[in-house]
PDB file of N, H, CA, C and O in Angstrom:
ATOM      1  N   UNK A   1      96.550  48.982-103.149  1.00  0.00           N
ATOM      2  CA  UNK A   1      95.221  49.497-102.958  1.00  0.00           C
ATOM      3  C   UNK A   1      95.306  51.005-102.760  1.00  0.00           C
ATOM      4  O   UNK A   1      95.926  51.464-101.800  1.00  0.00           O
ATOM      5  N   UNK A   2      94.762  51.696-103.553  1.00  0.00           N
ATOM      6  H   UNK A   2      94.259  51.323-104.332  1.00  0.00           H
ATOM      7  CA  UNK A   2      94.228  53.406-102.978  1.00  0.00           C
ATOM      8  C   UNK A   2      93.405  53.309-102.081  1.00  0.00           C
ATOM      9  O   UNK A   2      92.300  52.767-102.048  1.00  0.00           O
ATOM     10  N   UNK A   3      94.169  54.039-101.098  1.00  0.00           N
ATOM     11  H   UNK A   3      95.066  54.480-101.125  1.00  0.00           H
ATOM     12  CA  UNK A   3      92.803  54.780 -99.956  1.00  0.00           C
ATOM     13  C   UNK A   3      92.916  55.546 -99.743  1.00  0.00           C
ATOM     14  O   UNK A   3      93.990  56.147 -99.742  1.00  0.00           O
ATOM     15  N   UNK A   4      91.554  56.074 -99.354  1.00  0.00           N
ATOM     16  H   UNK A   4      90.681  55.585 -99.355  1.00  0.00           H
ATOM     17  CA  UNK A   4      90.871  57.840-100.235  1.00  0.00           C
ATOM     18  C   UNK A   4      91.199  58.234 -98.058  1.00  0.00           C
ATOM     19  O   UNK A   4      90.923  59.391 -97.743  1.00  0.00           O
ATOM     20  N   UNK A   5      91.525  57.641 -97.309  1.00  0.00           N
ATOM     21  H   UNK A   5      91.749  56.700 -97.565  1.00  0.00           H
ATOM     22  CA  UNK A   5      91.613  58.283 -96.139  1.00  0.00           C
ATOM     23  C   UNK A   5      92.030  59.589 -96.059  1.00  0.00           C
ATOM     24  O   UNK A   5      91.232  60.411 -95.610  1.00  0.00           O
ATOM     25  N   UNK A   6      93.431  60.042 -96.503  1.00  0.00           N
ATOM     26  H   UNK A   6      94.080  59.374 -96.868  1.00  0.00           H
ATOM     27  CA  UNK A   6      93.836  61.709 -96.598  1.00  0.00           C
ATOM     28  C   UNK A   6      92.378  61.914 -96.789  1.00  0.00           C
ATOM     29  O   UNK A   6      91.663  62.178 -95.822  1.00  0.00           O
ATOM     30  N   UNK A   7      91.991  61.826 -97.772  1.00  0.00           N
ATOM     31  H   UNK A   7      92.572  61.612 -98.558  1.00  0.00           H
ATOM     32  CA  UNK A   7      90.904  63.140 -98.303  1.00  0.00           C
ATOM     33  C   UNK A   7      89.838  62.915 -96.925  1.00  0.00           C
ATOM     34  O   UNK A   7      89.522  63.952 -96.342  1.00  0.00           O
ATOM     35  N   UNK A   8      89.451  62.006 -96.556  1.00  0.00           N
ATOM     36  H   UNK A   8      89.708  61.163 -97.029  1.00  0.00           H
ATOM     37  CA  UNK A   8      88.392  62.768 -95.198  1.00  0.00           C
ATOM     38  C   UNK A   8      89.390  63.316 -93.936  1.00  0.00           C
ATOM     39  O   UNK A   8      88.807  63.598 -92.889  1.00  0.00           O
ATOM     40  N   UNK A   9      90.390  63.428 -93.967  1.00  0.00           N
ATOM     41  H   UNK A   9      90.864  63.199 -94.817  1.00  0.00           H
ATOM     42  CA  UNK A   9      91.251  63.984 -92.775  1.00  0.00           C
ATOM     43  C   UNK A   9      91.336  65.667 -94.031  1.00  0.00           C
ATOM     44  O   UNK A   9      90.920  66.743 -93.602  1.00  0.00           O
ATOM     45  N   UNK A  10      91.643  65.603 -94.792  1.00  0.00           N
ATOM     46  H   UNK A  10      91.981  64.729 -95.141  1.00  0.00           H
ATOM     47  CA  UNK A  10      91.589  66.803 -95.382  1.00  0.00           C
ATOM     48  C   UNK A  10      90.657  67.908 -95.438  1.00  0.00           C
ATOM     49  O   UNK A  10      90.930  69.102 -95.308  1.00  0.00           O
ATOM     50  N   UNK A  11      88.873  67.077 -95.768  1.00  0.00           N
ATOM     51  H   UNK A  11      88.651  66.108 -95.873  1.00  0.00           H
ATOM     52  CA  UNK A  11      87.860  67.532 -95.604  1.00  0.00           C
ATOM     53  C   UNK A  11      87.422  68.223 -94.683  1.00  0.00           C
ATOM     54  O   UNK A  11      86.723  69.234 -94.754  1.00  0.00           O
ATOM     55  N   UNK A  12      87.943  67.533 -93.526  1.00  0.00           N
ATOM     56  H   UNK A  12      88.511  66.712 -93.468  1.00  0.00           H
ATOM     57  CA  UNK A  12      87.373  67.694 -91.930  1.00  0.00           C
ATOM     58  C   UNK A  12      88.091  68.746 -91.560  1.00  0.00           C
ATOM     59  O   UNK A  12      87.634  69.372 -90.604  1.00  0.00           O
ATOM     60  N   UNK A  13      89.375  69.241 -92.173  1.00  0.00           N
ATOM     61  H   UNK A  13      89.746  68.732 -92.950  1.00  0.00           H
ATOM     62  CA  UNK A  13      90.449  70.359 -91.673  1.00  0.00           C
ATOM     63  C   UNK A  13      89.874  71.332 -92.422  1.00  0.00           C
ATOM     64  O   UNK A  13      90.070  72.431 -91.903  1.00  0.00           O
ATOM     65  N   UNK A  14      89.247  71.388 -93.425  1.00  0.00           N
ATOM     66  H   UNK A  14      89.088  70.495 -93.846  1.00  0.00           H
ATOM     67  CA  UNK A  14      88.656  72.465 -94.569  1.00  0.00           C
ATOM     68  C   UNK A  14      87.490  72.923 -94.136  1.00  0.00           C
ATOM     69  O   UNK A  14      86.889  72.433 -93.180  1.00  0.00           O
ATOM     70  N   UNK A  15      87.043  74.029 -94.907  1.00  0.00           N
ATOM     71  H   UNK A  15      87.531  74.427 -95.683  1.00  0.00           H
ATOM     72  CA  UNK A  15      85.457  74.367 -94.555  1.00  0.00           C
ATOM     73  C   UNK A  15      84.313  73.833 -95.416  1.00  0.00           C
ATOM     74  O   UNK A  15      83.208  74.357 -95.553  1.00  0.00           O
ATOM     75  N   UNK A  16      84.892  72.370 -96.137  1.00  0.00           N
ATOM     76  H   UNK A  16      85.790  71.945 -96.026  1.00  0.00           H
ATOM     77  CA  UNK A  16      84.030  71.952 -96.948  1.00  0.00           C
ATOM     78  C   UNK A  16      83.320  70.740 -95.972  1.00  0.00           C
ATOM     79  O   UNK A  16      83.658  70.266 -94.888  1.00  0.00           O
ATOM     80  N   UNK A  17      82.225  70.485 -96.845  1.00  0.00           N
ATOM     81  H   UNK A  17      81.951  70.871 -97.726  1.00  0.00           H
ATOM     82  CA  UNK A  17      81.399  69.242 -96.107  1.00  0.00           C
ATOM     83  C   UNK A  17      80.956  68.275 -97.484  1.00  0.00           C
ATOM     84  O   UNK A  17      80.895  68.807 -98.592  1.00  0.00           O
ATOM     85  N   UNK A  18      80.738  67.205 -97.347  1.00  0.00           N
ATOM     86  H   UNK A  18      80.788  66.773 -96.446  1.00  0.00           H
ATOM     87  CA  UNK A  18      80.312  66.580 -98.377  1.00  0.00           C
ATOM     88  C   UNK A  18      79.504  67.413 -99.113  1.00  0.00           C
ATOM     89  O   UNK A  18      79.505  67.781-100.288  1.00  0.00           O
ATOM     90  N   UNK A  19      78.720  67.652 -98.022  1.00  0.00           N
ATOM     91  H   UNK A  19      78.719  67.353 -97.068  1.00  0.00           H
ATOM     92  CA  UNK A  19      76.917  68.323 -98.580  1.00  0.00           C
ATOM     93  C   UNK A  19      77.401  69.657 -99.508  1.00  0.00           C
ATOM     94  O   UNK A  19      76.761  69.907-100.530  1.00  0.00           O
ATOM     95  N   UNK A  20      78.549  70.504 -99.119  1.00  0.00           N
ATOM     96  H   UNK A  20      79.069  70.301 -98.289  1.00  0.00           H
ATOM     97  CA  UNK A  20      79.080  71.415 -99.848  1.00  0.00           C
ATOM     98  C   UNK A  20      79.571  71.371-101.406  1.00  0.00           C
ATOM     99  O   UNK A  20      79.402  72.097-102.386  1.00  0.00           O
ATOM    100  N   UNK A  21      80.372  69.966-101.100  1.00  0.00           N
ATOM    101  H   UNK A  21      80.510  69.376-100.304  1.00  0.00           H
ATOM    102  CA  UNK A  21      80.992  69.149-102.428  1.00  0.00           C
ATOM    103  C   UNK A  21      79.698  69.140-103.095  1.00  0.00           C
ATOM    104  O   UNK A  21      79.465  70.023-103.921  1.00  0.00           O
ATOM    105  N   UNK A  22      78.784  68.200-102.824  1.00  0.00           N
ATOM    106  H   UNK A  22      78.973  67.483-102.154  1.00  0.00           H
ATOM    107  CA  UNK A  22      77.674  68.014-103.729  1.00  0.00           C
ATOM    108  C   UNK A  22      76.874  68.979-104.335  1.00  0.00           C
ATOM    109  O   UNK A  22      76.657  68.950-105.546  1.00  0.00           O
ATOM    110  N   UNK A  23      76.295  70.055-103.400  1.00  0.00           N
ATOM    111  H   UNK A  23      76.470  70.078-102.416  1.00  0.00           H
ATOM    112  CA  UNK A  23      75.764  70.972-103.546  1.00  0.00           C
ATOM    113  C   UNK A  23      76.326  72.372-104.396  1.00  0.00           C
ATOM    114  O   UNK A  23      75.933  72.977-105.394  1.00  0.00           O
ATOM    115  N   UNK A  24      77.299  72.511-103.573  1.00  0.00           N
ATOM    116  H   UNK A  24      77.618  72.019-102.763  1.00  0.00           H
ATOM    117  CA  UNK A  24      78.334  74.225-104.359  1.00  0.00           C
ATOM    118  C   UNK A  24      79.151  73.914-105.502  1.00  0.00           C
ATOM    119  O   UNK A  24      79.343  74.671-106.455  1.00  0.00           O
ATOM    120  N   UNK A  25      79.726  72.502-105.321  1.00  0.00           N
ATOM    121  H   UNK A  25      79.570  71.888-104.547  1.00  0.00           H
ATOM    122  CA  UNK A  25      80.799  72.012-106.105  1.00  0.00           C
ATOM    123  C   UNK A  25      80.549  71.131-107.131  1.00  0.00           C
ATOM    124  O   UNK A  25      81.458  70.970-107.945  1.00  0.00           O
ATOM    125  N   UNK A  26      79.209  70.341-107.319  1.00  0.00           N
ATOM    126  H   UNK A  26      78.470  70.472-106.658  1.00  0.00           H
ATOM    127  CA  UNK A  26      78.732  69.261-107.940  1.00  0.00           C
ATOM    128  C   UNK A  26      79.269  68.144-108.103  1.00  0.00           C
ATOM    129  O   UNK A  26      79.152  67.583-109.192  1.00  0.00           O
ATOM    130  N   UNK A  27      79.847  67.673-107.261  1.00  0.00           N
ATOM    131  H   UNK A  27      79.942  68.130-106.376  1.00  0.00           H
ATOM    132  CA  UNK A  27      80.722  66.608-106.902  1.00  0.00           C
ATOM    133  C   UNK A  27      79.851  65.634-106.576  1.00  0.00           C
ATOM    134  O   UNK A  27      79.449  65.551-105.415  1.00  0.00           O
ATOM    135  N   UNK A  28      79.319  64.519-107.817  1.00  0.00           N
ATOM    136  H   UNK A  28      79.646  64.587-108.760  1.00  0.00           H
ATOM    137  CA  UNK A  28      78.150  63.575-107.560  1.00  0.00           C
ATOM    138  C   UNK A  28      78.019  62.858-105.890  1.00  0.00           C
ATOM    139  O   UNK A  28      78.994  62.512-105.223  1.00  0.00           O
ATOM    140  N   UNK A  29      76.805  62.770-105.525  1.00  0.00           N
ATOM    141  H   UNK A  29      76.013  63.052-106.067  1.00  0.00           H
ATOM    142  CA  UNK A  29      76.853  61.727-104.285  1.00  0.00           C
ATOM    143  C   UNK A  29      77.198  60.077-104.830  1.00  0.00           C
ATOM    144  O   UNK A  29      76.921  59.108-104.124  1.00  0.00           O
ATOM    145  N   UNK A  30      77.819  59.957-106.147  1.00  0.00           N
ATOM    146  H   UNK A  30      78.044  60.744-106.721  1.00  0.00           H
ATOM    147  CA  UNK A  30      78.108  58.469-106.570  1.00  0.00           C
ATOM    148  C   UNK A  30      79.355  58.242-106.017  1.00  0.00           C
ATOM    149  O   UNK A  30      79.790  57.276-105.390  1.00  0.00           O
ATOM    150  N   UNK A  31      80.060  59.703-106.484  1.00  0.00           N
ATOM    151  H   UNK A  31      79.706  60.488-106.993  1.00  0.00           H
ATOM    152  CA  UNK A  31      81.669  59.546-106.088  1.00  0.00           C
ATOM    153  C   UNK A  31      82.025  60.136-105.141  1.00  0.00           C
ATOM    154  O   UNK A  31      83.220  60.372-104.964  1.00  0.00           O
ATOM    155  N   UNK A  32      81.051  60.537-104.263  1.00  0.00           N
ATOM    156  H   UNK A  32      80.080  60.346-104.406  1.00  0.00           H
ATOM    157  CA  UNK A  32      81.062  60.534-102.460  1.00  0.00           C
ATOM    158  C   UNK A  32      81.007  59.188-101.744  1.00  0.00           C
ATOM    159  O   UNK A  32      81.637  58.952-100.713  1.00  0.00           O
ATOM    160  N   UNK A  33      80.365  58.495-102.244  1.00  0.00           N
ATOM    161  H   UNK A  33      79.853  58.687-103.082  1.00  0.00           H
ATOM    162  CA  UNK A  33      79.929  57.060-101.817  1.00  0.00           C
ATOM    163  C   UNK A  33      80.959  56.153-102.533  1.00  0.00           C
ATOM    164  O   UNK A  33      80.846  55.067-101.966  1.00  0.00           O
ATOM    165  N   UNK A  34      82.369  56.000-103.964  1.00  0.00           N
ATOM    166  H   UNK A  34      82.461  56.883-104.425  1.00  0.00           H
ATOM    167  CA  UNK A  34      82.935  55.488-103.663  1.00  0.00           C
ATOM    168  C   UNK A  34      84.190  55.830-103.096  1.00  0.00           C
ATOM    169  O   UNK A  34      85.076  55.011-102.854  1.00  0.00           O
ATOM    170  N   UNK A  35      84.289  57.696-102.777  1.00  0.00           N
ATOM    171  H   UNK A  35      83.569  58.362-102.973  1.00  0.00           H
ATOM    172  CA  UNK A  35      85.357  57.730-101.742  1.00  0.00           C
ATOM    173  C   UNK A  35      85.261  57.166-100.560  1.00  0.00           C
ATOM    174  O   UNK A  35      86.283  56.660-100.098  1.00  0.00           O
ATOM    175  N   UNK A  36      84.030  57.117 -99.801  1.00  0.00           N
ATOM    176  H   UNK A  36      83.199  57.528-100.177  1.00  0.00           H
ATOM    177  CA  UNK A  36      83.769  56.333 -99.105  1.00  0.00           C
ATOM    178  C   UNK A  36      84.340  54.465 -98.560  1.00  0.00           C
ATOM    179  O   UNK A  36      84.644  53.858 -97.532  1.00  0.00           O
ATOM    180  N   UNK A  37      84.170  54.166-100.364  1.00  0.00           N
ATOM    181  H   UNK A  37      83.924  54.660-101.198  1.00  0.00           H
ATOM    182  CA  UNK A  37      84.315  52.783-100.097  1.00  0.00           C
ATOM    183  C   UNK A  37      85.518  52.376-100.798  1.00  0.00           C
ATOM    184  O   UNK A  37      85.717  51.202-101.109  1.00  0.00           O
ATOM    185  N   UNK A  38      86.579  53.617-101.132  1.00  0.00           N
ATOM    186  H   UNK A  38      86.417  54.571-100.879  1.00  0.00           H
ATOM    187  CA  UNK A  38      87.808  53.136-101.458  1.00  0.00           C
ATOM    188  C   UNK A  38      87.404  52.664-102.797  1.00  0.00           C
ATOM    189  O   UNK A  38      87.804  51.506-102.925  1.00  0.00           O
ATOM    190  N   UNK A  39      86.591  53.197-104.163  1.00  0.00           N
ATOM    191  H   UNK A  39      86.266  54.136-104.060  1.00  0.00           H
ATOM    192  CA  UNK A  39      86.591  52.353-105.429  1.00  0.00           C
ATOM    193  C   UNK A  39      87.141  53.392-106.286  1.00  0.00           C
ATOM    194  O   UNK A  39      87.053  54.558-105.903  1.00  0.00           O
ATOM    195  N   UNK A  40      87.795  53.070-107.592  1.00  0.00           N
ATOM    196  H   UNK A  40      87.866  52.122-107.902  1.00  0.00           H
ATOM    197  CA  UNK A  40      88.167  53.801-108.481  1.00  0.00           C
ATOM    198  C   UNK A  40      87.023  55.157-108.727  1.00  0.00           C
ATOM    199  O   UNK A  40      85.822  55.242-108.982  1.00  0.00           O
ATOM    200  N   UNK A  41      88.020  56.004-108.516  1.00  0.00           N
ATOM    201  H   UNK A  41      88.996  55.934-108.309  1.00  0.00           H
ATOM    202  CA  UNK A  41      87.833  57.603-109.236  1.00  0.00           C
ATOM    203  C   UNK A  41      88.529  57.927-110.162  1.00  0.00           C
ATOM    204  O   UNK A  41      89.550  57.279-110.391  1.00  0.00           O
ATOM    205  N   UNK A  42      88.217  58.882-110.851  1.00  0.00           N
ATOM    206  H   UNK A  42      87.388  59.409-110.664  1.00  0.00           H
ATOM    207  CA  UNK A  42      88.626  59.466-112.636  1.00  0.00           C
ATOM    208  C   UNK A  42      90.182  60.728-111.918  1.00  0.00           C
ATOM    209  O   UNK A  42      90.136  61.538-110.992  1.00  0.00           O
ATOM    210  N   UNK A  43      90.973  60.479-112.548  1.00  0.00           N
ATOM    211  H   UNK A  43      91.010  59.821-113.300  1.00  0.00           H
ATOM    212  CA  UNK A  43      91.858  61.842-111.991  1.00  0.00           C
ATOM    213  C   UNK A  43      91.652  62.846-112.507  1.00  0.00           C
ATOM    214  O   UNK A  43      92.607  63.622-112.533  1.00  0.00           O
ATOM    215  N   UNK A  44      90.317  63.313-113.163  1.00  0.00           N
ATOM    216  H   UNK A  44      89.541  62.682-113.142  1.00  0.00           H
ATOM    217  CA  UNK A  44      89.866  64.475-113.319  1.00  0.00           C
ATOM    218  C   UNK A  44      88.963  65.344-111.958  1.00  0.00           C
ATOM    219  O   UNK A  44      88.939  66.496-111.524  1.00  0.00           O
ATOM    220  N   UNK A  45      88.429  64.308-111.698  1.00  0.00           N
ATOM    221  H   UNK A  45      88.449  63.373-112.051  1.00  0.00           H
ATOM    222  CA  UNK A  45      88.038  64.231-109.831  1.00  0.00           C
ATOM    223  C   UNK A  45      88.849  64.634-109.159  1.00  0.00           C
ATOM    224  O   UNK A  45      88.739  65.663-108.493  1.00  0.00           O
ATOM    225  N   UNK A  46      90.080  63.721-109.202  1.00  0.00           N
ATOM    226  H   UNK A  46      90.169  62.884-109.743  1.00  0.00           H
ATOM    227  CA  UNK A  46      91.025  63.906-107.996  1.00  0.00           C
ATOM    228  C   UNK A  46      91.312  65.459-108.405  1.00  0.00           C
ATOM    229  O   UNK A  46      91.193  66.246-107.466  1.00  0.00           O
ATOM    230  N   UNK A  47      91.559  65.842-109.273  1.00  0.00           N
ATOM    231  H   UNK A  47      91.655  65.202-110.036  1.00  0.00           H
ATOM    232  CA  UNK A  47      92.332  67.535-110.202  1.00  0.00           C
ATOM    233  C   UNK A  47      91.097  68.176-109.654  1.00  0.00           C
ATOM    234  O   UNK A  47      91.419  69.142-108.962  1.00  0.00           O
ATOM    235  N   UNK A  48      89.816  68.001-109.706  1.00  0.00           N
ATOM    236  H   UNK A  48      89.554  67.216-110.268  1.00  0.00           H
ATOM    237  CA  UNK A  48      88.931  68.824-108.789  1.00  0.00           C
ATOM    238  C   UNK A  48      88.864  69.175-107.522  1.00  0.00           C
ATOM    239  O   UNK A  48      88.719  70.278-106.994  1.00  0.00           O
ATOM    240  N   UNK A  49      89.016  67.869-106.996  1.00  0.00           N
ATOM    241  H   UNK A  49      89.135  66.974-107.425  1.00  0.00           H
ATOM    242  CA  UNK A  49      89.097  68.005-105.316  1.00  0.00           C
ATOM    243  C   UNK A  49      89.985  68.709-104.756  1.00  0.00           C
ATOM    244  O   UNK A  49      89.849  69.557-103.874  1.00  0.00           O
ATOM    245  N   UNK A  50      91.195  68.237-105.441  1.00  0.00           N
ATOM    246  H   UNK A  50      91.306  67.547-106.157  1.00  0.00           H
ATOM    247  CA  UNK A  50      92.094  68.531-105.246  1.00  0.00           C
ATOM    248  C   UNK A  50      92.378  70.819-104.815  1.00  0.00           C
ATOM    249  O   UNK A  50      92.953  71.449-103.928  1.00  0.00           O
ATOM    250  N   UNK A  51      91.360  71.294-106.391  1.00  0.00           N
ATOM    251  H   UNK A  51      90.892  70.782-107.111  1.00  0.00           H
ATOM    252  CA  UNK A  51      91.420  72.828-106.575  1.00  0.00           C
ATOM    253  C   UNK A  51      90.597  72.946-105.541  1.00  0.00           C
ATOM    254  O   UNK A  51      90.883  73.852-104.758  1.00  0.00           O
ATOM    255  N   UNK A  52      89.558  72.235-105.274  1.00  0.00           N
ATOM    256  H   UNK A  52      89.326  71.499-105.910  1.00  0.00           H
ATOM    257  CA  UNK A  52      88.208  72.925-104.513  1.00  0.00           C
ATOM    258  C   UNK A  52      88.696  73.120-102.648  1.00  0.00           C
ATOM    259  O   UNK A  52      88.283  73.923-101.812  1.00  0.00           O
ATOM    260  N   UNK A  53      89.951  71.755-102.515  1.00  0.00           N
ATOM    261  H   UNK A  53      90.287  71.102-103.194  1.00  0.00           H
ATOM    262  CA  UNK A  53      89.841  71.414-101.239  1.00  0.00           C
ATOM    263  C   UNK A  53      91.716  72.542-100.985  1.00  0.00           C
ATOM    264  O   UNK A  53      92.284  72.516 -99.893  1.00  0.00           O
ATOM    265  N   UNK A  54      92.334  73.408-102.265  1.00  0.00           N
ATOM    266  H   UNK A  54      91.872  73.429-103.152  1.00  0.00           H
ATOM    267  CA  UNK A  54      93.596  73.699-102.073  1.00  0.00           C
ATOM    268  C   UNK A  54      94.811  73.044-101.767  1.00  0.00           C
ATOM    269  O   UNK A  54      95.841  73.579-101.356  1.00  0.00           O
ATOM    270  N   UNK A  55      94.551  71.461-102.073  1.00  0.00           N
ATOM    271  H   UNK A  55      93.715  71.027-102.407  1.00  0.00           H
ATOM    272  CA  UNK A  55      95.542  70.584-101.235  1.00  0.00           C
ATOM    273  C   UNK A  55      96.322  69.880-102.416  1.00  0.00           C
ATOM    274  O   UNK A  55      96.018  70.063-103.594  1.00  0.00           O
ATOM    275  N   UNK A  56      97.441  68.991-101.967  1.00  0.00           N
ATOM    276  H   UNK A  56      97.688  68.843-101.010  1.00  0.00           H
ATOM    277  CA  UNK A  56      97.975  68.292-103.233  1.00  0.00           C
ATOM    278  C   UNK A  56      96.904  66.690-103.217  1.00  0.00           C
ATOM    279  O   UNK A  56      95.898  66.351-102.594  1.00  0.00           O
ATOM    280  N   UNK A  57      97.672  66.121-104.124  1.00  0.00           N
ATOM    281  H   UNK A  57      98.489  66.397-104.630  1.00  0.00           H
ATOM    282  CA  UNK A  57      97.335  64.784-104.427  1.00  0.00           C
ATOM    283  C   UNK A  57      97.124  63.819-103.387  1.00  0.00           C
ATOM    284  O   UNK A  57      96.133  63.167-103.059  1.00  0.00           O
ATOM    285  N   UNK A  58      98.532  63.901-102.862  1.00  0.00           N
ATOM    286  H   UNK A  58      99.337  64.431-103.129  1.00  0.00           H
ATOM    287  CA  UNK A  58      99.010  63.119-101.498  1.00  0.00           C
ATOM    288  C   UNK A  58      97.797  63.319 -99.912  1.00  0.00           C
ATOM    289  O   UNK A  58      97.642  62.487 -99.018  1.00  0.00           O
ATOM    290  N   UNK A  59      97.133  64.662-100.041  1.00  0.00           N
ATOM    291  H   UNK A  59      97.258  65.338-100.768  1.00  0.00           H
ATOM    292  CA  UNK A  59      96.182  64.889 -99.070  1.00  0.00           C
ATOM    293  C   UNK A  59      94.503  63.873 -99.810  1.00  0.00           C
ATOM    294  O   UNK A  59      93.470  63.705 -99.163  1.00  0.00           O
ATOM    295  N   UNK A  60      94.634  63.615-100.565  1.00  0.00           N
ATOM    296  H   UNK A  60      95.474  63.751-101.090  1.00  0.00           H
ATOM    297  CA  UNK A  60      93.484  63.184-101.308  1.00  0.00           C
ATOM    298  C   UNK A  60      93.588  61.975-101.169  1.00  0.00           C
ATOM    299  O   UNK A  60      92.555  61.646-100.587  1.00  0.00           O
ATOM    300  N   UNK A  61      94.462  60.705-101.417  1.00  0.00           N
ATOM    301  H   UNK A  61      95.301  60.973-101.890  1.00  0.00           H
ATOM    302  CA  UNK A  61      94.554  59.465-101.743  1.00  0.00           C
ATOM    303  C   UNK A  61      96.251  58.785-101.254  1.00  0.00           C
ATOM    304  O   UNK A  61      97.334  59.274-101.577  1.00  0.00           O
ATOM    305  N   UNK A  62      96.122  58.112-100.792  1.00  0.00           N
ATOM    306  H   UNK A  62      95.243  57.716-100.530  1.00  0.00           H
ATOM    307  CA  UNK A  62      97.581  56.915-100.810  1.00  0.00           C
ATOM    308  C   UNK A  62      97.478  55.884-101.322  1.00  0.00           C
ATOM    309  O   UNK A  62      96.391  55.376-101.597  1.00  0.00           O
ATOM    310  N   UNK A  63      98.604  55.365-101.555  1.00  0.00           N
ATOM    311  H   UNK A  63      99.487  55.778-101.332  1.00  0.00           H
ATOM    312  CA  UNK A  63      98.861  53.650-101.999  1.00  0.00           C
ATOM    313  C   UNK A  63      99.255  52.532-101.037  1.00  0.00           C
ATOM    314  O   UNK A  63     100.336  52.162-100.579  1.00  0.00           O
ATOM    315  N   UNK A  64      98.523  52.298-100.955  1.00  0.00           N
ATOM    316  H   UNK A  64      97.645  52.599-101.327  1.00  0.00           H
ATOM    317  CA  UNK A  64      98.822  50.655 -99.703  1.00  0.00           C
ATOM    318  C   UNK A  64      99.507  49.655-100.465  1.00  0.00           C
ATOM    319  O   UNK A  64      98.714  48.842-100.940  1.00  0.00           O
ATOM    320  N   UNK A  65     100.376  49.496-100.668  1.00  0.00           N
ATOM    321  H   UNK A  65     101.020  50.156-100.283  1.00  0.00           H
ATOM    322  CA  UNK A  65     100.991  48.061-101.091  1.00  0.00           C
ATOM    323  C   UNK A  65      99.921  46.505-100.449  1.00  0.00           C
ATOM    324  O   UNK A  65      99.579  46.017 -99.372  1.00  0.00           O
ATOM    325  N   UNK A  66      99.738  46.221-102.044  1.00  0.00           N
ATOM    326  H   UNK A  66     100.016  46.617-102.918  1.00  0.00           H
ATOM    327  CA  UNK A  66      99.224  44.532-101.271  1.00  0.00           C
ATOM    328  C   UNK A  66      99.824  43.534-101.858  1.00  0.00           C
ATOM    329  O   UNK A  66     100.254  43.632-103.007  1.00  0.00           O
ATOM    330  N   UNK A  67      99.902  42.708-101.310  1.00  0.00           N
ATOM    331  H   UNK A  67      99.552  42.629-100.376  1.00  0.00           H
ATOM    332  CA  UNK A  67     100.511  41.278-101.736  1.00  0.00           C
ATOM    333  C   UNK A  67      99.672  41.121-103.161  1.00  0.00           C
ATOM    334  O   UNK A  67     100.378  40.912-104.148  1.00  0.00           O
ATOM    335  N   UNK A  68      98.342  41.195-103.354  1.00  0.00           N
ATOM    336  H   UNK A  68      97.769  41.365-102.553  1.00  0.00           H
ATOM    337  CA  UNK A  68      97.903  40.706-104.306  1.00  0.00           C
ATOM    338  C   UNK A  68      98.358  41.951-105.717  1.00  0.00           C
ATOM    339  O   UNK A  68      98.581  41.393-106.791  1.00  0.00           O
ATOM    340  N   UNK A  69      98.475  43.388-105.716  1.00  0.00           N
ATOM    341  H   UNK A  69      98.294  43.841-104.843  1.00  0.00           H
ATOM    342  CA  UNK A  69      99.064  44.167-106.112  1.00  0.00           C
ATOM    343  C   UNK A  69     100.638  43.735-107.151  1.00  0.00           C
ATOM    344  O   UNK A  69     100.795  43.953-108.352  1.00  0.00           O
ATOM    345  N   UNK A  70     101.404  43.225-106.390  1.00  0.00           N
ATOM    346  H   UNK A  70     101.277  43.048-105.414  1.00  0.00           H
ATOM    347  CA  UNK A  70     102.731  43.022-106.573  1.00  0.00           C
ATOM    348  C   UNK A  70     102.913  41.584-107.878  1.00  0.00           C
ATOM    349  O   UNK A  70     102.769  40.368-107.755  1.00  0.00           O
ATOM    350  N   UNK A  71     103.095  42.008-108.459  1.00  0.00           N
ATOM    351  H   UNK A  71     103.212  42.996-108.558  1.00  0.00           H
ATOM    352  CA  UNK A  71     103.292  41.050-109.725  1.00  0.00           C
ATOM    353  C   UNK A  71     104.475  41.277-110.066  1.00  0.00           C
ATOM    354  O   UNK A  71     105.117  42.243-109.654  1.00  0.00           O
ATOM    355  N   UNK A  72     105.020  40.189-111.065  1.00  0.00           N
ATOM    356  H   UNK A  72     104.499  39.404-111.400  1.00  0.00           H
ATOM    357  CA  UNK A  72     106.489  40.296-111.588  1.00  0.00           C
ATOM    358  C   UNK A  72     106.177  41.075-113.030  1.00  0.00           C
ATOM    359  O   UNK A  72     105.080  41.051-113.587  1.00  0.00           O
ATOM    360  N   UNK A  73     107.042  41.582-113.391  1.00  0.00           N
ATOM    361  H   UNK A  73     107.933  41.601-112.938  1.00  0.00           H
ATOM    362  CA  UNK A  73     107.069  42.354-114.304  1.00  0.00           C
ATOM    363  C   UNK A  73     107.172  41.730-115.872  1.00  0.00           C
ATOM    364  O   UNK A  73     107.202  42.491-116.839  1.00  0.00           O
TER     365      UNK A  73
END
């Protein structure tokens, strides 16, 4: 599972605010609402956030290993 957690610990250390993202940055309130809820984003997003917020990848998103995840190859 990705979870978008870094990126609100990132946000909150920055001088950005959602309302900033949306507003200065045009960063839809769709894909505010599924960072929110942990749903697939485009990695053209993440390559945005990423410039807007100065941070790497790793501050934006992690990988949770899940049981249901893990398949044989």
């Amino acid at each position: 599972m990705i979870s978008y957690a870094p990126f609100w610990e990132t946000l909150h250390a920055s001088s950005e605010t959602t309302y900033t993202l949306i507003k200065n940055h045009h960063i839809s309130s769709a894909t505010i609402d599924k960072l929110r809820k942990n749903k697939p984003i485009t990695t053209t997003t993440i390559n945005d956030l990423c410039a807007i917020l100065c941070c790497r990848v790793e501050d934006v998103l992690v990988y949770i290993p899940h049981p249901e995840d893990l398949r044989p190859l």
